[in-house]
N, C-alpha and C positions, 0 to 999 in steps of 0.2 A: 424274267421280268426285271427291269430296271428302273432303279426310282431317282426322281429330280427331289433337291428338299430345296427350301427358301434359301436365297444363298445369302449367304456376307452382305449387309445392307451398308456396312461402313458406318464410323463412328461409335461404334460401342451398343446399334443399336440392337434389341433381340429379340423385336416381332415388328407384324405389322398386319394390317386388317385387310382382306380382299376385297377389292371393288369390284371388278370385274374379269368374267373371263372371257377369251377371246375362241374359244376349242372348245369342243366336245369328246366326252368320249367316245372312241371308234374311228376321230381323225386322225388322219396321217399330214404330217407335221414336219418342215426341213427346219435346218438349223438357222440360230437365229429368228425365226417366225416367232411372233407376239406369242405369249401360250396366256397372259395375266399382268392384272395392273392393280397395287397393293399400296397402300396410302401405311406411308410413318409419320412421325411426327413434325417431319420438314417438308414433304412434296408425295406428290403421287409417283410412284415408279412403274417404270413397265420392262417385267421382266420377259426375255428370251428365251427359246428352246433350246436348249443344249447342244443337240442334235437331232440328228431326223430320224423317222418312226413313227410307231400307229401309238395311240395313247387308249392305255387300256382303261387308267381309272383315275379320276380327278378327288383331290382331297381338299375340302371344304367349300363352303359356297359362300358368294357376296354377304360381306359381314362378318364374317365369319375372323377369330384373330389369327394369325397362325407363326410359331416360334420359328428364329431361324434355324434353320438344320429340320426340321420337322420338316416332311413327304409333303408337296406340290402334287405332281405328277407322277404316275405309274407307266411305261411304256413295256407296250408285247416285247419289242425286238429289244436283243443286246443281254447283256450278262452284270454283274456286277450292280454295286448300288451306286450313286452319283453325290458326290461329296458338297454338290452346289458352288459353282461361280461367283466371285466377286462382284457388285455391284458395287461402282465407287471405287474407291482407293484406300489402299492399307498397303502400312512399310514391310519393308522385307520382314520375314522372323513375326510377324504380328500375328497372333493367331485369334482365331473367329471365339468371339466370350459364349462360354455354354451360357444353353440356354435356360434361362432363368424357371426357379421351380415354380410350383403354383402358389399361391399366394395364401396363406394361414386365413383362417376364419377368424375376423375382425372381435377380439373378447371382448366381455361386457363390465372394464372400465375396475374390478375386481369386484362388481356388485353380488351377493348372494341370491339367488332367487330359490324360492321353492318348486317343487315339478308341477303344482298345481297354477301355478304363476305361469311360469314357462307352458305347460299346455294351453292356457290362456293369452299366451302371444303368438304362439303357432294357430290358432282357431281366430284372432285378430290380421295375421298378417303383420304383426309388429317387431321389428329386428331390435333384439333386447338391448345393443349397445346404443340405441338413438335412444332407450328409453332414462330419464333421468329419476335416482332410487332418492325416494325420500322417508324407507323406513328404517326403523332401529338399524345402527350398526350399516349403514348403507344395502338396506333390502330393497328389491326391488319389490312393490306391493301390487296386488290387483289393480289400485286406485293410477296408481303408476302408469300403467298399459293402457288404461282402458282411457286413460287424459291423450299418452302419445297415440292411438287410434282414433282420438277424435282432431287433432291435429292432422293425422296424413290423411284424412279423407276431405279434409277444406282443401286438399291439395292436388296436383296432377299426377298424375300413374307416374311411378317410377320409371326411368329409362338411364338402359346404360350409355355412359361415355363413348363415345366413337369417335375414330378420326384422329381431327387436330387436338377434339377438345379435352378427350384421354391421353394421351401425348402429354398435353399441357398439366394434367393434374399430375401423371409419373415425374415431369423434368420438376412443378413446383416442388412437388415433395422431397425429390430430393438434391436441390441447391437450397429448401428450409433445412434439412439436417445437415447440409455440410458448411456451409458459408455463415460468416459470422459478419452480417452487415451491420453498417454505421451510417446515418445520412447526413450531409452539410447543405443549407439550401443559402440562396439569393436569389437575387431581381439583376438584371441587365435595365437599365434606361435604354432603349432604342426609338427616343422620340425622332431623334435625327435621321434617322436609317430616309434613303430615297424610296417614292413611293415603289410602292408593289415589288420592295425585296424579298428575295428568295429566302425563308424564314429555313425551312428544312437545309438549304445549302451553305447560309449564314453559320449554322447549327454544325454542318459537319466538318465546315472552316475551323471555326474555335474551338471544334475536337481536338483536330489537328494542332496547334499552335499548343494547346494546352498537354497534348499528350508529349510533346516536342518537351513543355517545360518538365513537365512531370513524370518519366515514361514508368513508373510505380503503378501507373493505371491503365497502362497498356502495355500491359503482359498476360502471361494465365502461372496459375499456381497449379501445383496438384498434390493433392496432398498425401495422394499415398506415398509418395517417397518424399514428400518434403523439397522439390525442387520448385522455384520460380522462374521462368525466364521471362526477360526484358524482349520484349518487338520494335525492332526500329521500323518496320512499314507498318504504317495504322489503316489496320481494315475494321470499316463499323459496321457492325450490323445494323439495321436501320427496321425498327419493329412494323407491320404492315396488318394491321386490322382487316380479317378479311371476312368478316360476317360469321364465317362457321371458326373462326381459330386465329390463331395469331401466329404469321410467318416471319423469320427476321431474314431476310436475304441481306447479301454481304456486298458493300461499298468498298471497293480495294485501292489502297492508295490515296487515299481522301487530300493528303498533304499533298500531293504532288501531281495532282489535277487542274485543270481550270475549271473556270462556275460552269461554264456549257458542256464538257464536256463530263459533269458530275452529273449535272439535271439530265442528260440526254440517259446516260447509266442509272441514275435512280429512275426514269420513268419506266424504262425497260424492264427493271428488276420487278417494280410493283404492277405493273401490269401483268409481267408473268407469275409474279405470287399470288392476283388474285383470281388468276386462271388457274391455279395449279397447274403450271408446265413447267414452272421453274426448276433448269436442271440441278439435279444435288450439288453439285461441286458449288454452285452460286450460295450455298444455304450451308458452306464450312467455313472454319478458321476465323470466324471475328474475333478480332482484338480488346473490343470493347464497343458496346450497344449502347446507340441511340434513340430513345420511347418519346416521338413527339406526339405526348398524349393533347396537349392541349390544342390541335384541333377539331379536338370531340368537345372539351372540358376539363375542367379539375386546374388548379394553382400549383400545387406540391405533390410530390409523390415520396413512400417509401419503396424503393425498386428492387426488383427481384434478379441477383445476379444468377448466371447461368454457368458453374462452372465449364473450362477452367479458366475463363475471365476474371476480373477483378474488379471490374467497375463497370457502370451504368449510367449514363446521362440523361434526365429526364426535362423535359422542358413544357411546361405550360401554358393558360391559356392568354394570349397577348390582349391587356387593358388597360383602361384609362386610369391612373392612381395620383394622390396628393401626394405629392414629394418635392424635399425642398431642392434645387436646381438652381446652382450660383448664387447663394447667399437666398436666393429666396423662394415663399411656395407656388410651385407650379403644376399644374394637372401635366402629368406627362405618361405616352404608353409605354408601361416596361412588361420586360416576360421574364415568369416566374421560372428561376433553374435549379434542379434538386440531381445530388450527387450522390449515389450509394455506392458504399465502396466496402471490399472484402476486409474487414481489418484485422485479421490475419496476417496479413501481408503488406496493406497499406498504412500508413500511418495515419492521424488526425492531420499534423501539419502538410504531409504529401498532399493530401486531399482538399486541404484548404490551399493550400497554394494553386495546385489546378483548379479549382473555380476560380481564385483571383485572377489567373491568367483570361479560364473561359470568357468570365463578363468583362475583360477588358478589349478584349476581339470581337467579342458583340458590339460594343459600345463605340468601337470604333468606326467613324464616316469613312465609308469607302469609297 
């Protein structure tokens, strides 16, 4: 018997959920033929067969998570166990990050309960750490439990994270414990701008000009060893709301494009993120992300950097506002810009300087 495990997903990642499989066990199988198609936190992949063979025994089913290095497939024929294939790209010497352990039982915040208590949340269904302890000395009390069970029952059945949207909960949690953000907001006046400007390509113009002033914010830090490097090509991510999750596919070169041939490359990128088809290598290497939240809504944001980026440009939603314009007050549309940035690494004045530049390229008639 010889086993396939989930190979190398690239980027550091160490699972991913199975959507689909394409085989049965007892098929025989040539290489390269689809064997499964497994969703990470950037795109759906579709992995390959190694090589050819009858497949004895298939390990997990749709939904199901599965680690990389952890058994895919079993095949009759052949000897040996199968180390799994690279998907993606990794440098020479780089080797596959073990796979992560299982994950500790979430404790109850250091509350004391009694067993009486505790049998009384096991017979509730109530997981002791959502319960908040309001007796002596931080106890957790009957009265405790029996309030959080009348709460989760006004509520809808628990369901686990899947997909993009657990993806999304692992990358927050940890760029909240690594990055130590700062934000600087302003307004761009864009009353002038000609009708029916390209507000997203506007956007990724004044990235460009701004990271040119500032390149402190288009780099990635990392902090295990403590290095920074500077990027002279700016690639932005560009965040894409796609109903179930939030993809950022990467704009390459944003400086050294023209508007048509930026918009023709961001329609492509977004329509294949909100297909999930978008191949991985499109979903690496940004330099620094762009969240044009505001055309959903919202004015300001505090943004969530994605190591090992260092900054983030947020831009809001374009309204009418009183401001004064040439000595006097005029209703004019400006758009709301909010900047987070690593301050680790970036400065207060780096950071203001690049928004001075940002809203000066905005504001500019083109």
């Amino acid at each position: 018997m010889r086993q396939f495990t989930l190979p190398d997903l690239g980027e550091g990642l160490e699972e991913a959920e199975i959507v689909t499989w394409y085989v049965n066990e007892g098929d025989n199988v040539v290489t390269d033929q689809p064997l499964v198609s497994v969703e990470t936190d950037k795109a759906v992949v579709e992995i390959p067969a190694p090589s050819s063979g009858r497949i004895a025994r298939l390990f997990g089913a749709k939904g199901d998570i599965v680690k990389v290095g952890a058994p895919l497939v079993e095949f009759a024929e052949g000897a040996g166990q199968d180390t799994g294939t690279i998907v993606g790209e990794l440098g020479s010497g780089e080797q596959r990050p073990a796979a992560a352990a299982p994950a500790a039982p979430t404790g109850e915040q250091g509350a004391h309960v009694f067993p009486a208590v505790r049998a009384l949340a096991r017979k509730l269904d109530v997981a002791l750490d959502l319960v908040e302890a309001t007796g002596p000395g931080g106890t957790i009390t009957r009265a405790d439990v029996e309030r959080a069970a009348r709460r989760i029952s006004h509520g809808g059945p628990a369901e686990p994270l899947r997909g993009l949207r657990r993806a999304m909960a692992q990358r927050m949690t940890a760029a909240h414990a690594e990055v130590v953000p700062a934000t600087v907001t302003d307004e761009a006046d864009i009353d002038d701008w000609p009708e029916r400007e390209d507000v997203t390509i506007r956007l990724a113009h004044a990235i460009g000009a701004a990271c040119k002033a500032e390149p402190a914010l288009n780099a990635w830090y990392h902090s295990g060893t403590g290095e920074r490097r500077l990027i002279e090509r700016i690639d932005l991510g560009i965040a894409v709301d796609t109903g179930g999750g939030l993809i950022v596919p990467v704009l390459r070169n944003v400086a050294e494009r023209s508007v048509s041939d930026l918009r023709a490359g961001l329609d492509r990128l977004r329509a294949d993120a909100i297909a999930r088809a978008i191949p991985p290598e499109e979903l690496r290497g940004a330099t620094i992300t762009l969240s044009n939240f505001g055309m959903i809504g919202g004015r300001f944001a505090n943004l969530i950097i994605v190591p090992p980026q260092t900054a983030i440009v947020g831009a809001g939603r374009i309204s009418e506002r009183v401001v004064a314009h040439r000595g006097q007050v005029a209703v004019r549309r400006t758009l709301p810009l909010s900047l987070t940035f690593d301050h680790r690494v970036v400065t207060g004045g780096e950071a203001a300087r690049f928004l001075v530049v940002l809203k000066s390229d905005l504001e500019r008639v083109s």
